[in-house]
gemmi code that builds the backbone of each chain (N, CA, C; Angstrom):
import gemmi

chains = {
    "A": [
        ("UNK", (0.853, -1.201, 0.000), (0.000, 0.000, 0.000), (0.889, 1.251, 0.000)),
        ("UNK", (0.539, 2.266, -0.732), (1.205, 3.765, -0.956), (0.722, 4.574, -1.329)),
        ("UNK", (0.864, 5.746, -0.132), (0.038, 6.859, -0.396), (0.056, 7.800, -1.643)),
        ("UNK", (-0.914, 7.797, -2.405), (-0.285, 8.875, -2.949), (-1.208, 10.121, -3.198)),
        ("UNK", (-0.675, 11.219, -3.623), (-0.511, 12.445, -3.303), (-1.133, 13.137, -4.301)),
        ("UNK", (-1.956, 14.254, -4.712), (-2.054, 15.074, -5.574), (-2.129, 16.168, -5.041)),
        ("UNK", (-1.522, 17.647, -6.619), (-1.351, 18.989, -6.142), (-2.089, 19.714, -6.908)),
        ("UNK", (-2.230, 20.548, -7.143), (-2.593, 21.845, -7.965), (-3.940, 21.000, -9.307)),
        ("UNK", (-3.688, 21.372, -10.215), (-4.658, 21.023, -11.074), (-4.601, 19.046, -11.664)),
        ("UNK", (-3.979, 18.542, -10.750), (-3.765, 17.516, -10.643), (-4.613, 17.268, -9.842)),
        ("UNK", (-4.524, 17.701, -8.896), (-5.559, 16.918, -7.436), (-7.240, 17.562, -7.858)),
        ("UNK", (-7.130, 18.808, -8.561), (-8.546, 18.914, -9.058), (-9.192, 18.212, -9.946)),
        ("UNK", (-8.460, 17.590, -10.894), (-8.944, 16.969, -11.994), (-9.090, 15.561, -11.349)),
        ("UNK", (-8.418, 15.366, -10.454), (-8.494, 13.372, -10.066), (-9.869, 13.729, -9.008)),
        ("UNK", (-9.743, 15.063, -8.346), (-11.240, 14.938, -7.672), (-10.581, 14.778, -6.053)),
        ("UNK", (-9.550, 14.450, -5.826), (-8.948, 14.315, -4.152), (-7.426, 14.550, -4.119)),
        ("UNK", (-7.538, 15.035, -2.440), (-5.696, 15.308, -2.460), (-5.011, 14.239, -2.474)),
        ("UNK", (-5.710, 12.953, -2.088), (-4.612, 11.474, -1.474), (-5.512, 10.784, -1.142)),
        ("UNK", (-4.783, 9.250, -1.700), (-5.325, 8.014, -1.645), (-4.759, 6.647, -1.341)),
        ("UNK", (-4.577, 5.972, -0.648), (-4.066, 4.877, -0.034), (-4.176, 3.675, -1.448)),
        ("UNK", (-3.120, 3.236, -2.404), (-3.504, 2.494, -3.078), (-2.547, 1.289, -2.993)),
        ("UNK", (-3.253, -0.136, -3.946), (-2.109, -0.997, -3.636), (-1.822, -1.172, -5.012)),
        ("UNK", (-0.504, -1.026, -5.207), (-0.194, -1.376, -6.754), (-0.127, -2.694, -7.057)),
        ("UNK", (-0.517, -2.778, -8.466), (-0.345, -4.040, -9.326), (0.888, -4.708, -9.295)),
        ("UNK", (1.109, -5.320, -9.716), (2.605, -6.240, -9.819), (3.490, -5.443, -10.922)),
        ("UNK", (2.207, -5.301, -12.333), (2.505, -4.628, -13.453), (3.589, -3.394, -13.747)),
        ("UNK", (3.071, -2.869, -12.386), (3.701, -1.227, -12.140), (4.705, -1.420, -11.511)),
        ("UNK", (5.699, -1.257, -12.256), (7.330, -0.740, -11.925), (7.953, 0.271, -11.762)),
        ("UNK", (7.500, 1.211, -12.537), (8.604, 2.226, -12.697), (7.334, 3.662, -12.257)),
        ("UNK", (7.807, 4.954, -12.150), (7.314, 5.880, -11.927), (5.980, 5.931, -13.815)),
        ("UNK", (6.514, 5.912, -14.538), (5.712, 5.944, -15.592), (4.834, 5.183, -16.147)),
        ("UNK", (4.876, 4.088, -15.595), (3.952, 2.634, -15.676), (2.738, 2.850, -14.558)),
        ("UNK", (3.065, 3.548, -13.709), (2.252, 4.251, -12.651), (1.003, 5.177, -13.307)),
        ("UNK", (1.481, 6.100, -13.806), (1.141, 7.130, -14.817), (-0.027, 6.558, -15.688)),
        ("UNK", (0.564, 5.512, -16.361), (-0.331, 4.859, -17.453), (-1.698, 3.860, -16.530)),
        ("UNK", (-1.178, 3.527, -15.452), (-1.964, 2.687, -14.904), (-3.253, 3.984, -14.473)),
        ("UNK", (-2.637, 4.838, -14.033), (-3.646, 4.926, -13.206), (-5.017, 6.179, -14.264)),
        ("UNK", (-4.195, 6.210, -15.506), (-4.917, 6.960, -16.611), (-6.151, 6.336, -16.696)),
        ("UNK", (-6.185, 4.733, -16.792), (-7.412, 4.204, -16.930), (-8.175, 4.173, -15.924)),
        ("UNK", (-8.424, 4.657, -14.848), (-9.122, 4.456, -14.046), (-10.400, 5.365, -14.283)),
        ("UNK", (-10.045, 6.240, -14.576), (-11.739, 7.005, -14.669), (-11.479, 8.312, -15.639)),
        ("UNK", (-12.201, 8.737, -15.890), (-12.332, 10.322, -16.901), (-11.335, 11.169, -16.021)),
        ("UNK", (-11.476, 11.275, -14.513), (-10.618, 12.615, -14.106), (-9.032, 12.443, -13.879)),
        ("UNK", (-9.533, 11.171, -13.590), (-7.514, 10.630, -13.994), (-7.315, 10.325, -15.293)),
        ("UNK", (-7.996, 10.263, -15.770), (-7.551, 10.561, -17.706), (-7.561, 11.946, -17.979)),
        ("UNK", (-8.454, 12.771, -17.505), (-8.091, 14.242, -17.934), (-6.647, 14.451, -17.021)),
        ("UNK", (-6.357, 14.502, -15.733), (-5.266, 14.941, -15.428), (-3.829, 14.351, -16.030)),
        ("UNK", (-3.896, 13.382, -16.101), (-2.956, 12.460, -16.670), (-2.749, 12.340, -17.977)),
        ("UNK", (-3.581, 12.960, -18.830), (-3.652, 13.070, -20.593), (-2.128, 13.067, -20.819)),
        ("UNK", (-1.400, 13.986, -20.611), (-0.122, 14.196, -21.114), (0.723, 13.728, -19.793)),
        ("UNK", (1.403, 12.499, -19.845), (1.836, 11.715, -18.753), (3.519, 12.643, -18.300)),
        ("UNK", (3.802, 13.096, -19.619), (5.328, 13.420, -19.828), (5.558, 15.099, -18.809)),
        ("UNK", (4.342, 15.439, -18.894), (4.383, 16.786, -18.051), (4.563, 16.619, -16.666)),
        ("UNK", (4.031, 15.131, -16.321), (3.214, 15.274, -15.153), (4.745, 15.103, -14.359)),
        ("UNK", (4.769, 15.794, -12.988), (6.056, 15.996, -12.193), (5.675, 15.085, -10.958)),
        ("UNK", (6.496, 13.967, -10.616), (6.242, 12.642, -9.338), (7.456, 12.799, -8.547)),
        ("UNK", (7.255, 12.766, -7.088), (8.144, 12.873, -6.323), (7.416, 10.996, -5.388)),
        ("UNK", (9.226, 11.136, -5.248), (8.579, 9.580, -4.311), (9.237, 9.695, -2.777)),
        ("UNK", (8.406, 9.914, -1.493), (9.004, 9.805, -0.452), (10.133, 11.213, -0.659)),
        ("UNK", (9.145, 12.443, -0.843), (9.290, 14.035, -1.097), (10.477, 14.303, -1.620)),
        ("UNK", (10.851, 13.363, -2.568), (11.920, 13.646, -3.547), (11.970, 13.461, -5.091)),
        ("UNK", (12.230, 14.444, -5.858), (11.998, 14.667, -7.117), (12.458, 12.745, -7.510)),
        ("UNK", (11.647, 12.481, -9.036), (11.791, 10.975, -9.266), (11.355, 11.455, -10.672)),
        ("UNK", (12.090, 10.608, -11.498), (12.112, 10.439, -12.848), (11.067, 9.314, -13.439)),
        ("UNK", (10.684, 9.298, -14.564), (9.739, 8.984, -14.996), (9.917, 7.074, -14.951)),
        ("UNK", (11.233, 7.166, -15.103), (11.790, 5.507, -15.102), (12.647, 5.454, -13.912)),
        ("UNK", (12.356, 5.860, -13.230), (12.603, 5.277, -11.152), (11.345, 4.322, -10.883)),
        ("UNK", (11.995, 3.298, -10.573), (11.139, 2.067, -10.100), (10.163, 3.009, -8.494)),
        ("UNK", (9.479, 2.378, -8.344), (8.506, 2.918, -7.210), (8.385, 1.828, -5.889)),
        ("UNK", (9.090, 0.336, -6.075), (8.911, -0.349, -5.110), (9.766, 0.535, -3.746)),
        ("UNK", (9.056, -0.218, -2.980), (9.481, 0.328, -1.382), (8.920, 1.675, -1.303)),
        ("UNK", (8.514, 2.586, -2.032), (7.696, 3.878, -1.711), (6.440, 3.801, -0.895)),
        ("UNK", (7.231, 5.220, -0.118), (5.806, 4.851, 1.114), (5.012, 6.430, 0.924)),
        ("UNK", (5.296, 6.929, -0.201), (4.572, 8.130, -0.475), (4.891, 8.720, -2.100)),
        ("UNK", (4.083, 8.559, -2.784), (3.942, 9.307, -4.030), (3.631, 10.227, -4.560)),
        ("UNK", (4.264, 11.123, -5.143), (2.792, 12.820, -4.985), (3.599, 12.872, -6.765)),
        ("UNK", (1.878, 13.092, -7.324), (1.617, 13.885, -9.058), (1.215, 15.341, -8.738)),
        ("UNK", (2.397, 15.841, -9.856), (1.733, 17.186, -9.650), (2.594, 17.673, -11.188)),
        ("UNK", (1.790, 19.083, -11.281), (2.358, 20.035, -12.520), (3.704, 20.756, -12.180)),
        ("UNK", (4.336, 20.897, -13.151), (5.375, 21.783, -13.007), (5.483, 22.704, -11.892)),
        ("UNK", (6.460, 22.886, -11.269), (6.304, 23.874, -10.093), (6.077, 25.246, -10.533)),
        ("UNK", (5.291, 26.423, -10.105), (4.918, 27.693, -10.537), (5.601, 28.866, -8.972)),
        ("UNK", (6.350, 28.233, -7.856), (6.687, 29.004, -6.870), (7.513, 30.431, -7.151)),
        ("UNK", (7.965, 30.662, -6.013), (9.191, 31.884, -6.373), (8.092, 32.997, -6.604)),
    ],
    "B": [
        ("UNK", (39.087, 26.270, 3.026), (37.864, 27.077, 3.235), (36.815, 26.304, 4.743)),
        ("UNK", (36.372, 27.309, 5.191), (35.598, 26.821, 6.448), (34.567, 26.494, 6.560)),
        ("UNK", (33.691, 25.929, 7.583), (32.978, 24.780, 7.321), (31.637, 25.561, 6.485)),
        ("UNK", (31.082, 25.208, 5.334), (29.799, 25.923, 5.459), (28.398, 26.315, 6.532)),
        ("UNK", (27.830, 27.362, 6.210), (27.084, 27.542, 7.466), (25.913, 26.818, 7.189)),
        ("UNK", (25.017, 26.839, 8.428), (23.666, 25.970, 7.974), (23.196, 27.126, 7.930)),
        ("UNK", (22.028, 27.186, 6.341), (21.021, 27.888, 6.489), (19.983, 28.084, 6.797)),
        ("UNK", (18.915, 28.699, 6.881), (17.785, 28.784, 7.818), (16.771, 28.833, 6.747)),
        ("UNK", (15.829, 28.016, 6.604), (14.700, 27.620, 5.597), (13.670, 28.083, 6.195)),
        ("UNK", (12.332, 28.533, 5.861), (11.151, 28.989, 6.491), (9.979, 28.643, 5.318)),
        ("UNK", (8.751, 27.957, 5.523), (7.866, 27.620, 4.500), (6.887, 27.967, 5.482)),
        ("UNK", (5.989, 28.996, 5.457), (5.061, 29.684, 6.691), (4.005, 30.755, 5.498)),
        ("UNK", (2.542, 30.674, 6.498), (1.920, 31.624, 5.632), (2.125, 32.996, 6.507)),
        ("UNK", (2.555, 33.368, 7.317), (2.962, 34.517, 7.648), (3.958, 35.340, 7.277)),
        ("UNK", (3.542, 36.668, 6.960), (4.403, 37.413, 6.440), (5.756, 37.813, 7.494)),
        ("UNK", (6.963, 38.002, 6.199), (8.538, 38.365, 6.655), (8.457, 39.891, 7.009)),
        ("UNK", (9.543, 39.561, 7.814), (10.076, 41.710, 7.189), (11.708, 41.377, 7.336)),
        ("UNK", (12.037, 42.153, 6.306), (12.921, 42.005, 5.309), (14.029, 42.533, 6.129)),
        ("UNK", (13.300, 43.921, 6.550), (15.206, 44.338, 7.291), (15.129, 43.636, 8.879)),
        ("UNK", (14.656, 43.187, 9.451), (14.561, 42.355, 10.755), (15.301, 41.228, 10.371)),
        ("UNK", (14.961, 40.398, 9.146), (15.538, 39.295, 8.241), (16.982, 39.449, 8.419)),
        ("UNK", (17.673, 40.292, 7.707), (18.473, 41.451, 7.420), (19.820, 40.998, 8.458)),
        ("UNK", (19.257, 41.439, 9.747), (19.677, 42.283, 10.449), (20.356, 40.869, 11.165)),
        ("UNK", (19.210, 39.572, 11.421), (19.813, 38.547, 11.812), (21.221, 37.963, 11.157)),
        ("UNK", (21.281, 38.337, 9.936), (22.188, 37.659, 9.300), (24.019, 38.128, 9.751)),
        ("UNK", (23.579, 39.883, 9.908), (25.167, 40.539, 10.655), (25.096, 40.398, 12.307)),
        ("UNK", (24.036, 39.839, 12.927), (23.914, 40.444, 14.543), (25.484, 39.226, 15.110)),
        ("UNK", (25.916, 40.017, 15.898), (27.099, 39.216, 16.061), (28.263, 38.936, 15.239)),
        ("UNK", (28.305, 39.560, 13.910), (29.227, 39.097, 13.044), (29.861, 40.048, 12.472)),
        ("UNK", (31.425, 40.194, 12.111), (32.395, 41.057, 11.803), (32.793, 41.398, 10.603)),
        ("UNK", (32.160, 39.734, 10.270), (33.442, 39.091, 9.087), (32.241, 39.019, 7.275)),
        ("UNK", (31.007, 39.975, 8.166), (30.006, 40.051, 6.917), (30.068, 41.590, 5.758)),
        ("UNK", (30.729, 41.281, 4.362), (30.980, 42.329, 3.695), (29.456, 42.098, 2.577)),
        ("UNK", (28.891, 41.412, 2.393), (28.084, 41.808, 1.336), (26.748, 41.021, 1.538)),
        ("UNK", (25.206, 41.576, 1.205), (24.469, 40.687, 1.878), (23.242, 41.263, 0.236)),
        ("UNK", (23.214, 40.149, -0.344), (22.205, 40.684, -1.271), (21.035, 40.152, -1.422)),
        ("UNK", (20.134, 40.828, -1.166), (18.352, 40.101, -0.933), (17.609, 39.734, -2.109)),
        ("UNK", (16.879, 39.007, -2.471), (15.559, 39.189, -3.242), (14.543, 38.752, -2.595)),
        ("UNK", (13.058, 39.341, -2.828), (12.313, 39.732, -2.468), (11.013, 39.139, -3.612)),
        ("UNK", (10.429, 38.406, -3.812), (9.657, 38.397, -4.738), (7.913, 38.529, -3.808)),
        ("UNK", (7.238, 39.588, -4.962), (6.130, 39.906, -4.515), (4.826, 39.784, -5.063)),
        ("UNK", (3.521, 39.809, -4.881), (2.705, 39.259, -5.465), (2.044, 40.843, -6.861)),
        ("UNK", (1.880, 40.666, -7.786), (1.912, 41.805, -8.246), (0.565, 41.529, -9.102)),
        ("UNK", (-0.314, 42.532, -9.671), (-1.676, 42.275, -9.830), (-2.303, 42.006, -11.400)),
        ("UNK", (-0.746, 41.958, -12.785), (-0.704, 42.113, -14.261), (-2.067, 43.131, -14.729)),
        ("UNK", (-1.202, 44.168, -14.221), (-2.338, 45.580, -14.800), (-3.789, 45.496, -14.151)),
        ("UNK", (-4.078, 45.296, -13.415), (-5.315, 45.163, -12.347), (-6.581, 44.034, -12.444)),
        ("UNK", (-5.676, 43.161, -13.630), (-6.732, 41.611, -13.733), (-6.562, 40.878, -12.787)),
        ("UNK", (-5.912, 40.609, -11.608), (-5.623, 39.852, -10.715), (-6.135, 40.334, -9.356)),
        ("UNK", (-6.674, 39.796, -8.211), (-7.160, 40.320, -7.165), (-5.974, 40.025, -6.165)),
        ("UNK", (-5.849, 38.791, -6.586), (-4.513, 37.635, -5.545), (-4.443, 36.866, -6.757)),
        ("UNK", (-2.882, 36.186, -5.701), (-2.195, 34.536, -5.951), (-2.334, 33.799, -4.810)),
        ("UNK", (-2.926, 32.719, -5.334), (-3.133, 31.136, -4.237), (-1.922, 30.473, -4.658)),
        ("UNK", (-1.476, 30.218, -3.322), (-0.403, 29.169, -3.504), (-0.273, 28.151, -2.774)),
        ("UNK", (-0.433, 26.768, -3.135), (-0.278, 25.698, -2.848), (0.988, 25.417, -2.694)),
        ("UNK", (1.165, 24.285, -1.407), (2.689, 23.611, -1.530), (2.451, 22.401, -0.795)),
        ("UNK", (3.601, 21.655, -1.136), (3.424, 19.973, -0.878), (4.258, 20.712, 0.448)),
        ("UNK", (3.236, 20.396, 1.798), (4.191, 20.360, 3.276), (4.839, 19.498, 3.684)),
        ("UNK", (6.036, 19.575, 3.700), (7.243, 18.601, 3.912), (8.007, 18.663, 3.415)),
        ("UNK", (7.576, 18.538, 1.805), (8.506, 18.419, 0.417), (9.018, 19.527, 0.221)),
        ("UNK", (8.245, 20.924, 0.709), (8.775, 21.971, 0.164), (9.664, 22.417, 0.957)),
        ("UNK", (9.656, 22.667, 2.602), (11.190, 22.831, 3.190), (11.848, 21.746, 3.044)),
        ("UNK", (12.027, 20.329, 2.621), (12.894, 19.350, 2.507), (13.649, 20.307, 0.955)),
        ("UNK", (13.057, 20.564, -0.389), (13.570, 21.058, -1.357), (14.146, 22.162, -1.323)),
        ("UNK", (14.028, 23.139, -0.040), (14.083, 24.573, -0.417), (15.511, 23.986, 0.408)),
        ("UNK", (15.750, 22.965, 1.510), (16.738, 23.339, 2.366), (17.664, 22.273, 1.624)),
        ("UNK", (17.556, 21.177, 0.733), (18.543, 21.102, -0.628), (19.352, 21.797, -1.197)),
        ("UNK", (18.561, 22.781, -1.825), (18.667, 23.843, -2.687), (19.909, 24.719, -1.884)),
        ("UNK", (19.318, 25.054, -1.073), (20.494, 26.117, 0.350), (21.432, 25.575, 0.300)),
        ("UNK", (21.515, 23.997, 0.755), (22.891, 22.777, 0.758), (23.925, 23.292, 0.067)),
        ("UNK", (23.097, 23.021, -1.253), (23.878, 23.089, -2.395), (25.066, 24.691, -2.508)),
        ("UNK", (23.647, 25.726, -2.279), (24.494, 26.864, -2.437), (25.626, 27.384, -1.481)),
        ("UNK", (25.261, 26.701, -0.452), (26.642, 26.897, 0.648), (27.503, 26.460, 0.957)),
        ("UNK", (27.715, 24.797, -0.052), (28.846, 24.503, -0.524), (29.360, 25.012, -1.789)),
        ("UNK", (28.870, 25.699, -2.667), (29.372, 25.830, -3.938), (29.718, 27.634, -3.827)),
        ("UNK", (29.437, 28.053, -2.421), (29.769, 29.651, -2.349), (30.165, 29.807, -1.459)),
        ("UNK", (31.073, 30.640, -0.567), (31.517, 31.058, 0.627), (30.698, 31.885, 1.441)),
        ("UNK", (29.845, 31.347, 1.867), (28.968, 32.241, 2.534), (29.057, 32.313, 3.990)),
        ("UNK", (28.422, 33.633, 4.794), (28.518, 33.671, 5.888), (27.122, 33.622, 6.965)),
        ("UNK", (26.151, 33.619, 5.855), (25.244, 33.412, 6.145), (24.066, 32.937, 4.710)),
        ("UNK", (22.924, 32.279, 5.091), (21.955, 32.704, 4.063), (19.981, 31.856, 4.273)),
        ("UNK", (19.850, 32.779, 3.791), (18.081, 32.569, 4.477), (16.965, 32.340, 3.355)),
        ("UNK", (16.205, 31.532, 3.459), (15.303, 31.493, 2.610), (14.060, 31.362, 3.212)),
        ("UNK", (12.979, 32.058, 2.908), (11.389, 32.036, 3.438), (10.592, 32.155, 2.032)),
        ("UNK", (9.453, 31.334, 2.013), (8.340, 31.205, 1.014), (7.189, 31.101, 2.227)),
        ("UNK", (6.081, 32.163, 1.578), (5.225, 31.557, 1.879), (3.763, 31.387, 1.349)),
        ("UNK", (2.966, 30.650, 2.119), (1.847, 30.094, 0.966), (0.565, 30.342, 1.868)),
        ("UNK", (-0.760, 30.410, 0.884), (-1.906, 30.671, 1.227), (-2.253, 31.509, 0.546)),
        ("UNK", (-2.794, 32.723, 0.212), (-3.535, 33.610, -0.482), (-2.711, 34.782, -0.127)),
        ("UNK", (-2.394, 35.452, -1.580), (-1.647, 36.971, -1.278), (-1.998, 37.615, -2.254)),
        ("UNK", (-2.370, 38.737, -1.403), (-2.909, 40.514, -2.647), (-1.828, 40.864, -3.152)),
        ("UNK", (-2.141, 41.335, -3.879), (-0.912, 42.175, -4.734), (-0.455, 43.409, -3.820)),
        ("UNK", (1.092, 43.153, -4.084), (2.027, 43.647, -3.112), (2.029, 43.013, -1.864)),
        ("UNK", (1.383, 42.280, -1.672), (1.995, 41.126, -0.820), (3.574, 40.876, -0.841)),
        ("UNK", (4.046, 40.466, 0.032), (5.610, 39.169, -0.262), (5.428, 38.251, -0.506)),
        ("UNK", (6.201, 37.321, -0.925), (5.785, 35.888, -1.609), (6.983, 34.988, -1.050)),
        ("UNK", (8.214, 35.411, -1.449), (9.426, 34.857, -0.899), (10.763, 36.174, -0.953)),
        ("UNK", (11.436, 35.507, 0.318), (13.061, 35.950, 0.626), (14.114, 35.597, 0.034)),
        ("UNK", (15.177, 35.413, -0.403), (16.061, 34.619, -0.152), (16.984, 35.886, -0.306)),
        ("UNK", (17.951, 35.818, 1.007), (19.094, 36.433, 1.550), (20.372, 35.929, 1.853)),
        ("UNK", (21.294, 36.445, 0.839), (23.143, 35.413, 1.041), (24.196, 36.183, 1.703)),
        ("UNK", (24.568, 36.267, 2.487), (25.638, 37.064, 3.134), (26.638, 36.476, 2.976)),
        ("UNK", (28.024, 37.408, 2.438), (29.241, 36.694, 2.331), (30.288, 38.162, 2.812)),
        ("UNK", (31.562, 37.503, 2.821), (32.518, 38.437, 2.950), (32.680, 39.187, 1.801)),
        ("UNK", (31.947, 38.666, 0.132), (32.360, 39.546, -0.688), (31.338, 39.275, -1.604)),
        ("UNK", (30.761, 40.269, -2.588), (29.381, 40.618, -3.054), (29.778, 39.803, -4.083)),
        ("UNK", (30.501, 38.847, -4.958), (30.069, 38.081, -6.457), (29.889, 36.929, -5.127)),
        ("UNK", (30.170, 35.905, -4.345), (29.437, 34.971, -3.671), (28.013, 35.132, -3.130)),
        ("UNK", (27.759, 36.233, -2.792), (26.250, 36.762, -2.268), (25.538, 36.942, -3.402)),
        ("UNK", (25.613, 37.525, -4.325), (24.462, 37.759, -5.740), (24.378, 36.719, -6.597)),
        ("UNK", (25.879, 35.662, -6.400), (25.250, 34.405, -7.043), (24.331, 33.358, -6.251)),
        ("UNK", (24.729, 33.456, -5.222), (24.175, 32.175, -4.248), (22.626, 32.848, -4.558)),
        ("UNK", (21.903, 33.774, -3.987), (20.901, 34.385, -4.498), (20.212, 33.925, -5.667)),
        ("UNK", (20.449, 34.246, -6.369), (20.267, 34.053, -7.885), (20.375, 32.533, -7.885)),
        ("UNK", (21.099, 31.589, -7.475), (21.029, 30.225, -8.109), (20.461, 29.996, -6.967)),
        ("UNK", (19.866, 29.847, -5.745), (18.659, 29.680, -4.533), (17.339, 29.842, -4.874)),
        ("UNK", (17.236, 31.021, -6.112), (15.998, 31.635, -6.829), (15.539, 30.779, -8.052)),
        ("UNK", (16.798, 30.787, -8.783), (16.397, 29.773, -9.955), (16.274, 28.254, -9.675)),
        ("UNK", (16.638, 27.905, -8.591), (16.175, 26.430, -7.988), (14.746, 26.211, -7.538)),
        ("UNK", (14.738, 26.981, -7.020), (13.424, 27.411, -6.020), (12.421, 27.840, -6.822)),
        ("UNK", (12.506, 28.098, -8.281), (11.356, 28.536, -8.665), (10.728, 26.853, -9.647)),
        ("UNK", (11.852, 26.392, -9.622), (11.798, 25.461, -10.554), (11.589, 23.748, -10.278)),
        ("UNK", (12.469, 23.642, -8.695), (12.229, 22.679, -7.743), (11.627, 22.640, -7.001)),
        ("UNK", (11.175, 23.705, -6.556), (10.368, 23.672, -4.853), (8.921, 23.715, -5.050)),
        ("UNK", (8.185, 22.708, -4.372), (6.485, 22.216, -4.776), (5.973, 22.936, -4.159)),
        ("UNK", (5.863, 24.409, -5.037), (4.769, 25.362, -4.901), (3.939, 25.802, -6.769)),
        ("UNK", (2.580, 26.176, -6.026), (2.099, 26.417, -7.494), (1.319, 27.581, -7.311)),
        ("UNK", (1.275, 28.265, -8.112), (0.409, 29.472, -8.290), (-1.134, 29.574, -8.989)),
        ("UNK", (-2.010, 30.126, -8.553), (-3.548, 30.010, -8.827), (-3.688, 31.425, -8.913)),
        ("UNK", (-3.742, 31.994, -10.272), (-4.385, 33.509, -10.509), (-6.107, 33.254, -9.440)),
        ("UNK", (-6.228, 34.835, -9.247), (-7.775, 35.092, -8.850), (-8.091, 36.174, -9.243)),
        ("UNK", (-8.967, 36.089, -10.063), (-9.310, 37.579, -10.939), (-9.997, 38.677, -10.315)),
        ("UNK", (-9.751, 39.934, -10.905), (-10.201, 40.704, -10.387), (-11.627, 41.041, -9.515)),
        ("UNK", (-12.112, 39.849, -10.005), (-14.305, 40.007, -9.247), (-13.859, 39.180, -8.023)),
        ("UNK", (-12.922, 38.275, -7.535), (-12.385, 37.231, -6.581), (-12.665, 36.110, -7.392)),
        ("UNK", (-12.689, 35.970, -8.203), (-13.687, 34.462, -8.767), (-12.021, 33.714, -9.120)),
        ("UNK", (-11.390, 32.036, -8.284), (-10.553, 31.670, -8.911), (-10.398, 31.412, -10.468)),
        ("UNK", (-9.067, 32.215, -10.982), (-8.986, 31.977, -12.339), (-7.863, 30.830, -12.591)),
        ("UNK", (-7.108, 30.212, -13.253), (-6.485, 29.595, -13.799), (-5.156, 29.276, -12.888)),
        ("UNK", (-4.540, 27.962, -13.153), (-3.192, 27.802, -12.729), (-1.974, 28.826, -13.461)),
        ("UNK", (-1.440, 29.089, -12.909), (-0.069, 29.908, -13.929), (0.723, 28.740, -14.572)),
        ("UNK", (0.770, 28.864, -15.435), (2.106, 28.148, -16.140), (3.023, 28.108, -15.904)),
        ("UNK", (4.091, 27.105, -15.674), (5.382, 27.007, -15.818), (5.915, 27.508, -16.939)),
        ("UNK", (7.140, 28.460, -16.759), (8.129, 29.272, -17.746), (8.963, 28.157, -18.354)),
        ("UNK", (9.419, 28.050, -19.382), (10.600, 27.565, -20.183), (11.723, 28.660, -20.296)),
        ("UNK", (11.305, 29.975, -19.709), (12.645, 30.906, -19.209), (13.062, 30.283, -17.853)),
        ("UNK", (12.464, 30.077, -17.026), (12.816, 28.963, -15.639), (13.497, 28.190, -15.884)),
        ("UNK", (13.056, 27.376, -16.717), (13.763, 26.181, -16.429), (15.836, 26.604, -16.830)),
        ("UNK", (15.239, 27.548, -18.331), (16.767, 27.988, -18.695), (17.548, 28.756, -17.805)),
        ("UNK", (17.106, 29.521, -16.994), (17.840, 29.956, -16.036), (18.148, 29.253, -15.060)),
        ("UNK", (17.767, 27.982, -14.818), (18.248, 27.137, -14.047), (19.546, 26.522, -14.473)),
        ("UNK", (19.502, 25.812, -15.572), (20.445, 25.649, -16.880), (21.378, 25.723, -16.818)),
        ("UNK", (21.623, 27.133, -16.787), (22.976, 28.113, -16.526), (23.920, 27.975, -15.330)),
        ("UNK", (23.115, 26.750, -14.566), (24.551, 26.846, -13.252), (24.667, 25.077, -13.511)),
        ("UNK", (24.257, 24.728, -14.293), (24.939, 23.136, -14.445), (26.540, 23.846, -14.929)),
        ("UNK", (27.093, 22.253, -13.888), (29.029, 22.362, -14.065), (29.255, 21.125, -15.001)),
    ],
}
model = gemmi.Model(1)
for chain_id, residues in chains.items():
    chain = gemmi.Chain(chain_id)
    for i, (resn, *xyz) in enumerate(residues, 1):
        res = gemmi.Residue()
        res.name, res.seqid = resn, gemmi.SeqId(i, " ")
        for name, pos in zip(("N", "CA", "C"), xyz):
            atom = gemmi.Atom()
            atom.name, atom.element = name, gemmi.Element(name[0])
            atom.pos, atom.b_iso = gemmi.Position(*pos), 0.0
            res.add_atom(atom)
        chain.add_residue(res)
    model.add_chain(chain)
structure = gemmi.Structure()
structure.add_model(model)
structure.setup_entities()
């Protein structure tokens, strides 16, 4: 089980900030994540449309699209950072 | 060269003041010749904007901002240096963020600055939410592709 996280127009479009999920076997990598979880419904297909934008930190550290995700005990999707 | 200092990170929705900020950085210290601030503020693009909402991942964002510092106070001689963001809803002319580098000599202070800023705008999980002038939330801001290039510029 791993939490994961949404921010900004990410967490609006999926509809919640965070969700306790258990991944598939399937899902390996940070981007296999991405694709998985596109199919789940219209608002994770609208947020997730363009997978390559989307910015994943694992256990509050920046993570690349092909960083495996086992042992993560926290996941957060979000858009490009807009701070500063 | 001597040990770097630790810097002081702040992710709070309460507002700074700048020369109090300032002032911590020389109190006690001899050996401080140059201290250069930025200041970024919430500003209103010709009076379409009421505020900026800003979201941030809590945790992630002082874990990134105090990275970011790491980095710059090994790669600069500094004698001090401070960074504050903060988040929740801000009017125009609001503050938004600090970041302050004190060194014995002003090219280590205006770079550390400057590459604390271009990290921070680009790494640190904050996002911006225009609110238009009636209050009604308007749109996420976009991420710059001038950001990211000014980040760019301090790869070695």
């Amino acid at each position: 089980m791993v939490k994961v996280r949404y921010f900004a127009w990410v967490r609006e479009r999926i509809g919640k900030a965070e969700e306790d999920i258990v991944l598939p076997d399937e899902v390996i990598s940070v981007g296999d994540l991405l694709n998985w979880l596109k199919e789940r419904d219209e608002g994770y297909a609208n947020a997730l449309q363009h997978p390559q934008t989307i910015r994943v930190a694992i256990n509050q550290e920046h993570a690349d699209h092909d960083e495996p995700v086992a042992g993560a005990r926290e996941i957060a999707l979000f858009p490009p950072m807009t701070g500063g | 060269m001597a040990e770097p200092v630790t810097p002081t990170v702040r992710v709070q929705t309460e507002d700074f003041d700048v020369s109090a900020e300032v002032a911590k950085l020389t109190e006690g210290r001899t050996d401080v010749g140059a201290i250069v601030t930025f200041t970024g503020l919430c500003r209103d693009e010709g009076g379409a904007l009421s505020a900026l909402e800003l979201e941030h991942y809590p945790g992630m964002a002082e874990a990134e901002i105090s990275r970011i510092a790491a980095e710059a106070v090994q790669r600069w001689p500094l004698t001090g240096l401070l960074a504050i963001h903060r988040y929740g809803l801000m009017r125009p002319g609001d503050n938004i963020v600090l970041v302050a580098a004190a060194s014995s000599h002003r090219q280590a202070a205006f770079e550390a600055a400057s590459f604390v800023m271009d990290f921070l705008k680009t790494e640190a999980p904050f996002w911006k939410r225009e609110h238009h002038a009636n209050g009604e939330p308007g749109a996420w801001v976009d991420a710059k592709e001038m950001d990211d290039e000014a980040r760019a510029r301090w790869s070695r």
